[in-house]
N, C-alpha and C positions, 0 to 999 in steps of 0.2 A: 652353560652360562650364557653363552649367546643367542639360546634360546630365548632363557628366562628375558635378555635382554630387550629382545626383538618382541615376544609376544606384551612388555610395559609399556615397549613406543608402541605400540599398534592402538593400546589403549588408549594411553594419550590423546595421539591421534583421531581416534574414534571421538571422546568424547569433546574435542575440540572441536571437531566435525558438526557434533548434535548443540554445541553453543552458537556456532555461526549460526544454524539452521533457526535456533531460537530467534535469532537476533533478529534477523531475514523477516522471518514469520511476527514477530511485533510491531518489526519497522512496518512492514506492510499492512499489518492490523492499524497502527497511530493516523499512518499517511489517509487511511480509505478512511477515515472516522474522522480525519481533520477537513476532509473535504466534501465530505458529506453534513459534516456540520456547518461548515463555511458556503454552503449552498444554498441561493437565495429560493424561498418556498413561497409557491402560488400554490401550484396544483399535487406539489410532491415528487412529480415525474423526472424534472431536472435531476432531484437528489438520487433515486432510485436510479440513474443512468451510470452509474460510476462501474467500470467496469473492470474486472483483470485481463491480463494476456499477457501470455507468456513465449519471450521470443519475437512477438509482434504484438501492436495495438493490437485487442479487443474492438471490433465495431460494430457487434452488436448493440441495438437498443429494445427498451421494452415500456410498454405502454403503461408499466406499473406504475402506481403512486407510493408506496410502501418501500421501505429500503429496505433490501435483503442483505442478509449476514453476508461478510466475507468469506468467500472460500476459498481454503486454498489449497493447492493439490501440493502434494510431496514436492518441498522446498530442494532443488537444486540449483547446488553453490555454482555461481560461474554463470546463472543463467540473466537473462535480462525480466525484470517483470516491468509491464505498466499498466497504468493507473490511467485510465481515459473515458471521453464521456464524449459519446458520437451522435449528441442531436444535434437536430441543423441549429438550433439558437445558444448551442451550448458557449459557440467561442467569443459570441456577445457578451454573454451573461458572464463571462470569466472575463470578460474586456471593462466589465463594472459597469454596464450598463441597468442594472439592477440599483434601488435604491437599500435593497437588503445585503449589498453586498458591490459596494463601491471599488474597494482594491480589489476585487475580483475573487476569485476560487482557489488559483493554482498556486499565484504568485503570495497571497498570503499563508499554503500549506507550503511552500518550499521556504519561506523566512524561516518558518516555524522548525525546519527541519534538521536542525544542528540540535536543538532539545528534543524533539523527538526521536532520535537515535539515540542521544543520551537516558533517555527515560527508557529504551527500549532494551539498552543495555545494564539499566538498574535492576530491572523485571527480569534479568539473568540468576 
């Protein structure tokens, strides 16, 4: 019996496990696609610079114009990820110095961020 009991928490548990990870993984998906659409475009490069890192900023940059898919490595709960973009005019262009993008970058994907968790836990 306390077998049976122990191997339906473990279940539970398990698949509670793989919904946060969902959750994690869309949030992440909403946020990179709110901010790559709220990126003001000239040459494309600004948007293409949005980067992940996990644990630490990402600072890498790339001379791309084209914005690549998100990817994202095996979602562990507990860890930190961020969301950053490490060219040198990036913290202008998120300062609204842009006429494509006045309130800026970051500060209108985090208003935005209390629906996009909710949206990400609909997609649950």
């Amino acid at each position: 019996m306390a077998d049976n009991l122990h191997a339906q928490f473990a279940a539970i548990l398990a698949r509670v496990e793989q919904r946060q990870k969902r959750l994690v993984r869309n949030t992440l998906h909403a946020l990179y696609s709110s901010l790559v659409d709220q990126s003001p475009v000239d040459t494309g490069q600004f948007s293409s610079n949005w980067q992940l890192g996990v644990g630490a900023p990402n600072t890498t940059t790339t001379e791309a114009t084209t914005v690549p898919p998100l990817i994202l490595p095996d979602i562990r709960l507990g860890a930190t990820y961020y969301l950053t973009n490490s060219l040198p005019y990036a913290k202008k262009l998120d300062q609204g110095s842009s006429q494509q993008a006045p309130a800026g970058v970051v500060a209108v994907t985090i208003a935005g961020f209390a629906a996009t968790v909710q949206q990400a836990v609909t997609q649950l």
